[in-house]
C-alpha positions as CSV (number, residue, x, y, z in Angstrom):
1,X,58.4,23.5,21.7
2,X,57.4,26.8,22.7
3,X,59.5,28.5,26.1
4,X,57.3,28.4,29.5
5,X,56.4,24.8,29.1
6,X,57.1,22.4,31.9
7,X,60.5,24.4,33.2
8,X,60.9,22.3,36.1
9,X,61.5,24.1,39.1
10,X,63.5,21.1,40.9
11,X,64.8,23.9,42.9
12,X,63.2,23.1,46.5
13,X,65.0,19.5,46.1
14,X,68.3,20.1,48.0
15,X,69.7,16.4,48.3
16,X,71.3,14.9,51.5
17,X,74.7,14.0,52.2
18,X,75.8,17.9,51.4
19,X,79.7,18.6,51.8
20,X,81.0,20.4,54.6
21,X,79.7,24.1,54.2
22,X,82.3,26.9,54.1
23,X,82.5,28.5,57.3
24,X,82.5,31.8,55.6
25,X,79.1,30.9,53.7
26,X,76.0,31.1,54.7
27,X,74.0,28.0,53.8
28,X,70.7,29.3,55.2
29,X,71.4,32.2,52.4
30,X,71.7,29.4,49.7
31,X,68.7,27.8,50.9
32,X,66.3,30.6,51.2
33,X,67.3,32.3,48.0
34,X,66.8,28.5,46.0
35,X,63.4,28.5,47.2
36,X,62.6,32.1,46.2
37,X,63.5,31.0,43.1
38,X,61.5,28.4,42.0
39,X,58.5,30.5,43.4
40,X,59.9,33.5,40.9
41,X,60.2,30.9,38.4
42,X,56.4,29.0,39.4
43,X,54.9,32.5,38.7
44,X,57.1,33.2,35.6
45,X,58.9,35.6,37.1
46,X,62.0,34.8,35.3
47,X,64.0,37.6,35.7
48,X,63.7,37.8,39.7
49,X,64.5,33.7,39.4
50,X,67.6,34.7,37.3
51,X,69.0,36.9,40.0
52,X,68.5,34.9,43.0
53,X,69.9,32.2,40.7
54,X,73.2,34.0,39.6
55,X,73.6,35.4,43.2
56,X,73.1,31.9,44.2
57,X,76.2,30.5,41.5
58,X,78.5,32.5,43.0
59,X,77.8,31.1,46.4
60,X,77.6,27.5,45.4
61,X,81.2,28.2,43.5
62,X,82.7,28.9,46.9
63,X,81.5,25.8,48.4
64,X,83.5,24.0,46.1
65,X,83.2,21.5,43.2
66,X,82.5,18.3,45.4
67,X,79.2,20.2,46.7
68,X,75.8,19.0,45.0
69,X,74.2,22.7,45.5
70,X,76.9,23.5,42.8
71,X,75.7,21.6,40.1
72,X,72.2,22.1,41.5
73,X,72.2,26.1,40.9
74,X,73.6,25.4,37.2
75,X,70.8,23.1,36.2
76,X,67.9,25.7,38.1
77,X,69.7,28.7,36.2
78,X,69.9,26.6,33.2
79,X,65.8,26.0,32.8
80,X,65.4,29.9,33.2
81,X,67.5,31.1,30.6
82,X,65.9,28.2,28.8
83,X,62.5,30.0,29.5
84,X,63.8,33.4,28.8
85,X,65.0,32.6,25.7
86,X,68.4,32.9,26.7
87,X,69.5,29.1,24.7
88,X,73.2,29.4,24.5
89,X,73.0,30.4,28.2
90,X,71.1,27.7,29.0
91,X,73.5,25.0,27.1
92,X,76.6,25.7,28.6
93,X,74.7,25.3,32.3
94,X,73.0,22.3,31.4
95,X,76.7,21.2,29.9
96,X,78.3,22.2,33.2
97,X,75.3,20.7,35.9
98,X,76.0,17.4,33.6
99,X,79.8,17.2,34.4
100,X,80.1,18.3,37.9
101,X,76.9,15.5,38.6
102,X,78.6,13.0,36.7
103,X,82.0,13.4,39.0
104,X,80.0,13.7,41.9
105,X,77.3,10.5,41.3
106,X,78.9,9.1,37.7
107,X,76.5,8.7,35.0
108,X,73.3,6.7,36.0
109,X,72.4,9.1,39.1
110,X,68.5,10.4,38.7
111,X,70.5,14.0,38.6
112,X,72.0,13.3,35.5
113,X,68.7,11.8,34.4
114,X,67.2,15.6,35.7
115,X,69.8,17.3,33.3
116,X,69.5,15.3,30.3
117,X,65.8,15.9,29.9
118,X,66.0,19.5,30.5
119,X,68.7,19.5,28.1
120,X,66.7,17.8,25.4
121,X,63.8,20.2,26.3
122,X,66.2,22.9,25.2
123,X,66.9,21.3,21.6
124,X,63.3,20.6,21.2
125,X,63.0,24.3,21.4
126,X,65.2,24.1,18.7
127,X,63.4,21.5,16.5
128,X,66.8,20.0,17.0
129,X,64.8,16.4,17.5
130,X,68.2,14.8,16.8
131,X,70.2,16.3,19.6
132,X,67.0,15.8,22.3
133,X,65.8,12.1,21.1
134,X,68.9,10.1,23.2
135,X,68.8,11.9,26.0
136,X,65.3,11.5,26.6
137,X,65.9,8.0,25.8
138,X,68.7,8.1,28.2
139,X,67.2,10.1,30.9
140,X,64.0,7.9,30.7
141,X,66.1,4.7,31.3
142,X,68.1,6.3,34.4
143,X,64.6,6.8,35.9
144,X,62.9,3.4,35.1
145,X,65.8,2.1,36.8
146,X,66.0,3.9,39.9
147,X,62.3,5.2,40.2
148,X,59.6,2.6,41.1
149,X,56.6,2.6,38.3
150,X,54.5,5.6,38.5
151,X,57.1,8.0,39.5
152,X,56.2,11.8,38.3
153,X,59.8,12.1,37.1
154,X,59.5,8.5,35.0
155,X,56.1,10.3,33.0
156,X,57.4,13.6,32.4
157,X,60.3,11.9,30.7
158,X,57.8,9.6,28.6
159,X,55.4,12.7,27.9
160,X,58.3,14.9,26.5
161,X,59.4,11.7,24.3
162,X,55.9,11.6,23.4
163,X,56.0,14.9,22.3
164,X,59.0,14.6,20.1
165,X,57.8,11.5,18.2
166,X,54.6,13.5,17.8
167,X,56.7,16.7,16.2
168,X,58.4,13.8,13.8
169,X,55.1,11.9,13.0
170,X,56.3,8.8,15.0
171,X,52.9,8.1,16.1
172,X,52.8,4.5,16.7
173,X,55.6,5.6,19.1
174,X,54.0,9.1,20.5
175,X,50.9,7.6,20.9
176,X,51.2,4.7,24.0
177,X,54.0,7.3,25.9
178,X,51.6,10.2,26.0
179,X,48.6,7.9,27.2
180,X,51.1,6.1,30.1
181,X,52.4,9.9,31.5
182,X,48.5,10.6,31.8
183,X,47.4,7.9,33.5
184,X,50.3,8.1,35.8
185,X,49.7,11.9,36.0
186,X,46.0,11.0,37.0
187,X,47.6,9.2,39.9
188,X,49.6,11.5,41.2
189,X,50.0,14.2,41.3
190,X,46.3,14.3,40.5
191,X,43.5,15.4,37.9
192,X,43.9,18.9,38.7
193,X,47.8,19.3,38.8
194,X,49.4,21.2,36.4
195,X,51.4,17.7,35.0
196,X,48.2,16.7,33.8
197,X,47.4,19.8,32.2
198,X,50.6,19.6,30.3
199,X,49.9,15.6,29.5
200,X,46.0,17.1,28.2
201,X,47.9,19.5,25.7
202,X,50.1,17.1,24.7
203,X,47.5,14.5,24.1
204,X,45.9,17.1,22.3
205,X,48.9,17.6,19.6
206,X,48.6,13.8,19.1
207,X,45.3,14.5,18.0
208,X,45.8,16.9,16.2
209,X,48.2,15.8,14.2
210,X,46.6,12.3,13.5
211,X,43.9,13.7,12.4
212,X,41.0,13.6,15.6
213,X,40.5,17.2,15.7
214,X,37.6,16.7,18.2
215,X,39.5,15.0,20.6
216,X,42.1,17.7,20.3
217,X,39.9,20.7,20.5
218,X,38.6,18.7,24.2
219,X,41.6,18.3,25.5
220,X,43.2,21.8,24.6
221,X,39.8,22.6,26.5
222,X,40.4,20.9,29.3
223,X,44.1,21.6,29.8
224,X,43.2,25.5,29.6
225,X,41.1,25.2,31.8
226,X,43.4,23.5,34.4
227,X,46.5,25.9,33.8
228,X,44.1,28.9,34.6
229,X,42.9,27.5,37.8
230,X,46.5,26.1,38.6
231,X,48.7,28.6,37.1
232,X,46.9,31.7,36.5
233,X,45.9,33.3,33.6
234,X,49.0,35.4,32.9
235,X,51.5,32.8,33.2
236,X,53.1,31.5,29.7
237,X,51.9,27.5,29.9
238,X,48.1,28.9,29.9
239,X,48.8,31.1,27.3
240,X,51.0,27.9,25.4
241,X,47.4,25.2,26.1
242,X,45.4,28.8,24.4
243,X,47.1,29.1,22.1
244,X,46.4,25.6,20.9
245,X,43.3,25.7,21.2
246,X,43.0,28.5,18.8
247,X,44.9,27.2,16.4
248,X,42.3,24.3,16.3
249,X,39.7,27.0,15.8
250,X,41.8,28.5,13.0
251,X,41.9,25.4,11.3
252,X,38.0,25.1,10.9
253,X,37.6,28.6,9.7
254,X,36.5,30.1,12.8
255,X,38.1,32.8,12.7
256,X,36.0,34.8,14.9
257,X,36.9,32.3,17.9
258,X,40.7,32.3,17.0
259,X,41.5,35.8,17.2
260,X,40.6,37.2,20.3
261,X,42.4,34.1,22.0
262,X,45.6,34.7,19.7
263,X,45.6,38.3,20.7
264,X,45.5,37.1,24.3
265,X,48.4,35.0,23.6
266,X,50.5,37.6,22.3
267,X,49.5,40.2,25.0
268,X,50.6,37.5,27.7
269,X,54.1,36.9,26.2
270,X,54.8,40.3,25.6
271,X,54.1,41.3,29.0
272,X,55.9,37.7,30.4
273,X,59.0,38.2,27.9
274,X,59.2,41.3,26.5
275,X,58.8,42.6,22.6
276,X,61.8,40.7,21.2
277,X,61.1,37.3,22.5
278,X,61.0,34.2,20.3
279,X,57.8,33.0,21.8
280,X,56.3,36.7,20.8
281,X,57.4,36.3,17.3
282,X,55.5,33.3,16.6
283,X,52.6,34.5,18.1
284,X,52.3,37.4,15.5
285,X,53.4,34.3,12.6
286,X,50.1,33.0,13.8
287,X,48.1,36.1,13.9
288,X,49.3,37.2,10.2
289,X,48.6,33.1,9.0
290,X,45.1,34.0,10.3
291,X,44.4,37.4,9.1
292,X,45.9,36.6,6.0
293,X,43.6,33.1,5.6
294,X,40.6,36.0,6.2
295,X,41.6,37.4,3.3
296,X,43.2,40.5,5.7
297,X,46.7,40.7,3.3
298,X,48.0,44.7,5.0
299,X,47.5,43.3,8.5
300,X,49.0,39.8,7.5
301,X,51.9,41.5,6.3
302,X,51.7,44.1,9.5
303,X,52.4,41.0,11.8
304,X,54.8,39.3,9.4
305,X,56.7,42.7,9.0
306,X,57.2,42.7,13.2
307,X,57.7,38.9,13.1
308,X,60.4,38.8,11.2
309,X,62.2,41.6,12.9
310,X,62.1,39.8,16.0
311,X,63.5,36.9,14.6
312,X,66.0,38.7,13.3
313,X,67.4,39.8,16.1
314,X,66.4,36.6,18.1
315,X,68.3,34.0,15.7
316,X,70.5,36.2,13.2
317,X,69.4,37.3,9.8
318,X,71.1,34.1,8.8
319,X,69.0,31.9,10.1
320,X,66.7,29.3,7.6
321,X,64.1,29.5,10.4
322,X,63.1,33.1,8.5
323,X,62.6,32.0,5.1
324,X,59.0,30.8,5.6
325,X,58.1,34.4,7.0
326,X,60.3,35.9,4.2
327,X,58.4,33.9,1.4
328,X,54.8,34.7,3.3
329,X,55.2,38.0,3.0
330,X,56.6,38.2,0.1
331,X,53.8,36.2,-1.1
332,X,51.4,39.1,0.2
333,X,53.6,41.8,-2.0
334,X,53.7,39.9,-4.9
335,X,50.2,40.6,-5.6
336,X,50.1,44.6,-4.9
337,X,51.2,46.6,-7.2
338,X,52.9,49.2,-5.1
339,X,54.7,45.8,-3.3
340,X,55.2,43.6,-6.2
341,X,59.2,44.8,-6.2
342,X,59.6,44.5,-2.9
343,X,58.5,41.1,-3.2
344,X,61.9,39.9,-5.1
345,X,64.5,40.8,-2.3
346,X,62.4,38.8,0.1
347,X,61.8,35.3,-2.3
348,X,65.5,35.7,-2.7
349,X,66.8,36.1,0.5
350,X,64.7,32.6,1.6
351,X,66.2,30.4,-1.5
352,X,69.4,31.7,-0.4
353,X,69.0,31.1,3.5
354,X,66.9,27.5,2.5
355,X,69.8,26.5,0.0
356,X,72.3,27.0,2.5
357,X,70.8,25.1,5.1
358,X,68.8,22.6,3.7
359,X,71.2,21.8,0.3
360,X,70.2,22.6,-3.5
361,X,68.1,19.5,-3.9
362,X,66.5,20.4,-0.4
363,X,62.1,20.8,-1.1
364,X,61.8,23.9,0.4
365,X,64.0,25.4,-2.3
366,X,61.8,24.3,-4.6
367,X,58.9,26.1,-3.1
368,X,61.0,29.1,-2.9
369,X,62.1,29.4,-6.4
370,X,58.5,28.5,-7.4
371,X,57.2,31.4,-5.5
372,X,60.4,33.5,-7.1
373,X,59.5,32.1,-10.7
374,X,56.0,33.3,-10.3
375,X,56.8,36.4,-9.1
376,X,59.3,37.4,-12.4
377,X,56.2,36.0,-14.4
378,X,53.8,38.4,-12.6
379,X,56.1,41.3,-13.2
380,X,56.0,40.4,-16.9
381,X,59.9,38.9,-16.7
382,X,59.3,36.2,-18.3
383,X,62.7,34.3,-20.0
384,X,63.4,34.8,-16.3
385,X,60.7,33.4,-14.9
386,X,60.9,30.4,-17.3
387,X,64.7,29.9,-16.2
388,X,63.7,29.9,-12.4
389,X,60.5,27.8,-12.5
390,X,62.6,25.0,-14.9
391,X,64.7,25.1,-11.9
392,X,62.1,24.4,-9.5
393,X,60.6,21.8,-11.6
394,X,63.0,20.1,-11.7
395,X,63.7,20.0,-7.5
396,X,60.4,19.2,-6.6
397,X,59.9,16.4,-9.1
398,X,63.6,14.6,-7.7
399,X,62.4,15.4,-4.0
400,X,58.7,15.0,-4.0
401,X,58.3,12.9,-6.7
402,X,56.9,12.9,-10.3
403,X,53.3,12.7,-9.1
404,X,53.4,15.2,-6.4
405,X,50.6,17.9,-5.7
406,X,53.7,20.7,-6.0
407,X,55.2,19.7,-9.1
408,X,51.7,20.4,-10.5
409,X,51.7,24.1,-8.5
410,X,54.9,24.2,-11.1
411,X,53.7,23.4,-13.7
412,X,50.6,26.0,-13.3
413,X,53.1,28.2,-13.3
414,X,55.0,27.2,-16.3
415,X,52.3,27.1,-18.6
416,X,51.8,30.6,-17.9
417,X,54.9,31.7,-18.4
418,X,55.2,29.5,-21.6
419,X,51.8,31.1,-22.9
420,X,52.9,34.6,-22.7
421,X,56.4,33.5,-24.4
422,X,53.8,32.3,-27.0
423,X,55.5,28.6,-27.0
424,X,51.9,27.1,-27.0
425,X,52.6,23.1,-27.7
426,X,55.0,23.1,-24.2
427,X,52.3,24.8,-22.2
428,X,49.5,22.9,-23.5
429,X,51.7,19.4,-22.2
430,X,52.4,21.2,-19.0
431,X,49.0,22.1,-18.2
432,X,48.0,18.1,-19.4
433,X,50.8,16.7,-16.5
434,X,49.4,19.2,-13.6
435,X,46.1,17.7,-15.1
436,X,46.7,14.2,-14.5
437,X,48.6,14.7,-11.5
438,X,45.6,16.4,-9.8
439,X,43.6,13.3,-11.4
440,X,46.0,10.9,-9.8
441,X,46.0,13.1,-6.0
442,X,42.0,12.5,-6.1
443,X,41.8,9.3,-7.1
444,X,44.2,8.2,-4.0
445,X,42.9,10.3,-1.8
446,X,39.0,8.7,-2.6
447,X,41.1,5.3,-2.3
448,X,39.7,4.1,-5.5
């Protein structure tokens, strides 16, 4: 899930039954700077929420562990730092907030219910569905038992489930929470809230993803149109519902339509985040996907170049989230001469990131070492290109199955290679399996 979406203020909601203030603290000073706050953080102003936020921790610390503003402060400062990026930041407050609410109110209050989601939001960040699915299960049950029917907090929690079953193609599950937040939303706070804007863009990556792109492309419409009026044009949730919507253009060929909105998306985060911002990085993954769909391969590997830089320094060089960018662009070099070496380091470096992550049966290695094999046979390496693409093979056909559209992309690529090692017999029974494999793919796909 991408940063600026849905951070809940919950800032102006100071509960009752506060502990006795510390004479020597000021709790108008608490008050006022809580409220500046969530407007900082309503405009995306994160860093001038972060400030009044930390100032704010060290006041609520004085007041003592048995006072709610305490626990209140971490879980405000946690959805910043979860909107600036700032994820292990953000953990250890949402960790924090969760412990001091559970001594205060034990483990069914609707505060804990408040952290939990946030919390999960945070792993969803992460594609870490794992970590976020039970506690969005758990913070939707807190609130269906305490909140009457209706309640804004009850459909936030059931659109943000609905949004993780989407991203894990659970769509019999996605499909009825996404439709009961909007109708809620409808309700109240209204058509023209910003909680319905988010339920439209939702809605609209159900649709997406299920295949109704026309239904999708409306409702990215409709929720960009409601974030500008609401939010602004400037503010990070318009530029997320944008975003979407030209990605939907992308995916009809329309390029023309895409790329001005894409470059409106990166010029929004850049100026909301900064240059070395996760959100930032994607947004140049999707300008080179498109430019390099056009045809556009320097540019495409422009925006991969300063994509992969970002995330770099964003996640680690480590991180399996940069072999897809590694083997892009490497996929761009491969076919230039004057880049064709550079191409190796880079198909390289992702088999070795994916195979750590993801295990040496994992499919992902397979597609790595099938862009690597076709690399060594493009540079005319070719017992070494026969070595690696065996390997590949022989992945994709235990994780994909025999009959899978990649194991014949192999195969291509091994009757090459065993044509220019002249063993003519092998390639000709390779190209016959990638043959009827292809046959098999259209016949299922015609359902005849």
């Amino acid at each position: 899930m991408t940063v600026g979406k849905e951070v809940r203020s919950n800032i102006a909601a100071l509960m009752l039954g506060l502990a006795v203030v510390n004479p020597c603290v000021s709790q108008d000073s608490w008050k006022n700077a809580e409220d500046s706050a969530a407007t900082a953080s309503r405009s995306a102003k994160y860093a001038d929420a972060e400030k009044l936020l930390l100032s704010n921790l060290n006041i609520a610390h004085k007041l003592g562990t048995n006072d709610p503003r305490l626990p209140r402060t971490m879980l405000d400062l946690a959805e910043v730092y979860r909107a600036e990026g700032k994820y292990s930041d953000a953990l250890a407050n949402y960790e924090q907030a969760l412990q001091t609410y559970t001594k205060l109110y034990g483990g069914e209050a609707t505060e804990i219910s408040d952290t939990l989601n946030g919390e999960a939001e945070l792993f969803k960040s992460l594609n870490d569905y794992a970590h976020a699915e039970p506690l969005l299960l758990r913070a939707l049950a807190i609130r269906q038992k305490h909140l009457p029917p209706g309640n804004r907090d009850i459909a936030q929690s059931q659109n943000d489930l609905g949004e993780l079953y989407t991203a894990t193609n659970a769509f019999d599950k996605a499909g009825p929470l996404l439709k009961d937040a909007l109708a809620s939303r409808q309700k109240d706070p209204g058509p023209e809230s910003t909680d319905f804007a988010h339920s439209l863009q939702a809605l609209g990556t159900f649709y997406s993803r299920t295949g109704n792109s026309k239904d999708a492309e409306d409702s990215y419409r409709r929720a960009v149109s409601l974030f500008g009026k609401t939010l602004g044009g400037e503010h990070p949730d318009y530029a997320n519902a944008l975003e979407s919507l030209a990605l939907c253009y992308e995916a009809r060929h329309d390029f023309a339509s895409a790329e001005p909105l894409l470059q409106r998306v990166l010029d929004i985060r850049t100026q909301v985040f900064g240059p070395e911002h996760r959100d930032v990085a994607s947004s140049l993954d999707n300008l080179a996907a498109m430019k390099r769909a056009e045809g556009n391969s320097d540019e495409a590997a422009a925006f991969y170049e300063r994509a992969i830089k970002i995330w770099e320094k964003v996640l680690g060089p480590d991180d399996p989230y940069l072999a897809p960018d590694l083997n892009n662009l490497g996929a761009i070099y491969e076919v230039r001469k004057d880049k064709a070496a550079q191409a190796e380091p880079l198909f390289i470096r992702a088999a070795a990131l994916d195979e750590k992550a993801l295990g040496a049966q994992s499919p992902e290695l397979g597609s790595d070492l099938n862009n690597l094999g076709l690399l060594y046979f493009l540079l005319r390496r070719y017992p070494e290109a026969q070595t690696i693409l065996e390997r590949a093979l022989n992945i994709r056909t235990k994780a994909m199955g025999a009959d899978d559209p990649s194991v014949a992309e192999t195969l291509d690529n091994y009757t090459l290679v065993l044509t220019a090692l002249h063993r003519e017999p092998e390639a000709r029974q390779a190209a016959l399996r990638a043959k009827a494999i292809r046959r098999q793919t259209a016949t299922s796909q015609s359902g005849h």
